[in-house]
C-alpha positions in Angstrom: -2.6 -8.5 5.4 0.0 -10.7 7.1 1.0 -10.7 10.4 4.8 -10.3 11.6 4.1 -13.9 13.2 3.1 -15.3 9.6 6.6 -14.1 8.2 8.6 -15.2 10.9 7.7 -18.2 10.7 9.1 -18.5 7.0 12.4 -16.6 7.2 15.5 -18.5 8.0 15.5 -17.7 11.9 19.3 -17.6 12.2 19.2 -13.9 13.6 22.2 -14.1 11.4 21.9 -9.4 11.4 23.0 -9.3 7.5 19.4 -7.4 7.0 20.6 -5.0 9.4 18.2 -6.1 12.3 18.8 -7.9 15.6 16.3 -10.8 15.1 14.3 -12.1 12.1 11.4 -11.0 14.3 12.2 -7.3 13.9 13.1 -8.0 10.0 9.4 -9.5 9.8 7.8 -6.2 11.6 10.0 -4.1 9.1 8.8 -6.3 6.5 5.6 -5.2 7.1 6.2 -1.5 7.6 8.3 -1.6 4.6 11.3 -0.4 6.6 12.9 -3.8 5.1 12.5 -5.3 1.8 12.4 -9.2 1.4 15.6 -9.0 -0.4 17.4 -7.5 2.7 17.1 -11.0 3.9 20.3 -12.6 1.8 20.2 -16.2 3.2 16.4 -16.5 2.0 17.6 -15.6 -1.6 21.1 -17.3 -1.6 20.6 -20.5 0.1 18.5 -23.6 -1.8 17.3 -24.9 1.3 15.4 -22.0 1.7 13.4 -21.7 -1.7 10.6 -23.0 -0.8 10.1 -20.7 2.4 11.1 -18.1 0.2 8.5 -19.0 -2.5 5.5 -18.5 0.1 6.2 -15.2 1.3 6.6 -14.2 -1.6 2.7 -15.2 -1.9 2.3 -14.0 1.6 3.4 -10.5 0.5 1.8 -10.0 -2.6 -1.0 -8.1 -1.5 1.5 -5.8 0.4 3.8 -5.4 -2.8 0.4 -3.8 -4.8 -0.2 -1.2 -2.0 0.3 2.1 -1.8 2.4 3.4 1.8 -1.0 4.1 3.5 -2.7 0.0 2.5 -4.9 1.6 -0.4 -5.4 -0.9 -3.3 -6.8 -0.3 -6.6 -8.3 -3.4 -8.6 -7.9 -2.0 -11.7 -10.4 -4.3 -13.3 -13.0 -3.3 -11.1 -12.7 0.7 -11.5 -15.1 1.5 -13.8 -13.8 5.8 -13.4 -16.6 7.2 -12.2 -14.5 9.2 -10.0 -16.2 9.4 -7.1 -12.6 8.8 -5.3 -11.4 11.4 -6.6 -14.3 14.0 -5.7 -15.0 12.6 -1.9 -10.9 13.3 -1.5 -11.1 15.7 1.6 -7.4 16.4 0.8 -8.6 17.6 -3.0 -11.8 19.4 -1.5 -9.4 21.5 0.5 -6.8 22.0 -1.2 -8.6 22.6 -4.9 -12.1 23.5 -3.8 -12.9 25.7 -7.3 -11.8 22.7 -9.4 -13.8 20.4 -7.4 -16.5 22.5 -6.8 -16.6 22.9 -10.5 -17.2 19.4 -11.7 -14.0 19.4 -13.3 -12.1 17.2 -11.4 -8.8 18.3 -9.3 -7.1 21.4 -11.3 -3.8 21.3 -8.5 -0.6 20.3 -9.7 -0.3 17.0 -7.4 -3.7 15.3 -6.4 -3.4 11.9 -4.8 -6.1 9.9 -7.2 -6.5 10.8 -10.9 -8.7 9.0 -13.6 -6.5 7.8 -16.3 -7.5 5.8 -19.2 -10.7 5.3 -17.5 -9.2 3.5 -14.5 -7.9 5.7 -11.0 -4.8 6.2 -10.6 -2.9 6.6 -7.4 -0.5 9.8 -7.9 0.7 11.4 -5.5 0.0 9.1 -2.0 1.8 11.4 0.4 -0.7 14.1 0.4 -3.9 11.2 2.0 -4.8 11.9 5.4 -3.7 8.2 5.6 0.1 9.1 5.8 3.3 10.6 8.1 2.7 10.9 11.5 -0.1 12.7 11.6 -1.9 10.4 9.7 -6.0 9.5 10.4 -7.7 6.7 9.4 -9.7 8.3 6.2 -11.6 5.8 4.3 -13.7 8.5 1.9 -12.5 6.9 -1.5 -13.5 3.3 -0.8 -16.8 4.2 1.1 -17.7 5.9 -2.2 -16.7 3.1 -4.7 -19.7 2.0 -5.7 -17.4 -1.3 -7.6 -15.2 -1.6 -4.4 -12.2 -1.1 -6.2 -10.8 0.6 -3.7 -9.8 -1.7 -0.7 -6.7 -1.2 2.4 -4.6 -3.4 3.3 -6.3 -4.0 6.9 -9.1 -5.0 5.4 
């Protein structure tokens, strides 16, 4: 994942506040928190003299832009759908434990990882233990990948 430092040092550094933040330092923290999108920053995307700055971050932030809100990143091309993910869940254990005790996969309305056209799918991200405030750091789908298709952000 980058670092705030790594952005900063590729946005204009004009402190110029049309992104709505004091400093480009904050925009590059908020960058990373997704409180800011790249595009907030107008000089980067209006000015020539910026385009090359503006085409590595773009690089930079590419891992960022194929994450979920808690870092959770699914290759595709590695998920083979055995759905382990899906069964190790703790959120889908508790909340739908005769669907997974079953076998049959989550039966609730909302589950957070779903197999779809043999691949998992990421749902519903605001039920993982990995989000709002009371968030911990749960790592129960990619421990259980036996492809590691499953990867965070921090990682």
């Amino acid at each position: 994942m980058p670092t705030p430092m790594e952005i900063f040092k590729l946005l204009p550094k004009t402190n110029c506040k049309i992104c709505g933040e004091q400093t480009c330092m904050s925009f590059a923290f908020k960058v990373i928190t997704r409180e800011r999108k790249l595009e907030d920053c107008k000089p980067l995307f209006d000015e020539e003299k910026y385009k090359k700055q503006l085409e590595e971050l773009i690089n930079l932030l590419e891992p960022l832009e194929k994450a979920t809100e808690t870092g959770l990143i699914v290759e595709e091309d590695l998920c083979t759908g055995c759905a382990n993910c899906v069964v190790v869940c703790p959120v889908h254990a508790s909340e739908d434990p005769y669907g997974m005790g079953s076998g049959k996969g989550p039966t609730i309305e909302n589950p957070i990882l779903l197999i779809e056209n043999g691949v998992v799918k990421v749902i519903n991200m605001l039920l993982c233990r990995r989000y709002g405030k009371e968030r911990i750091l749960c790592v129960a789908c990619r421990e259980n990948c036996p492809t590691d298709a499953i990867r965070f952000l921090e990682e």
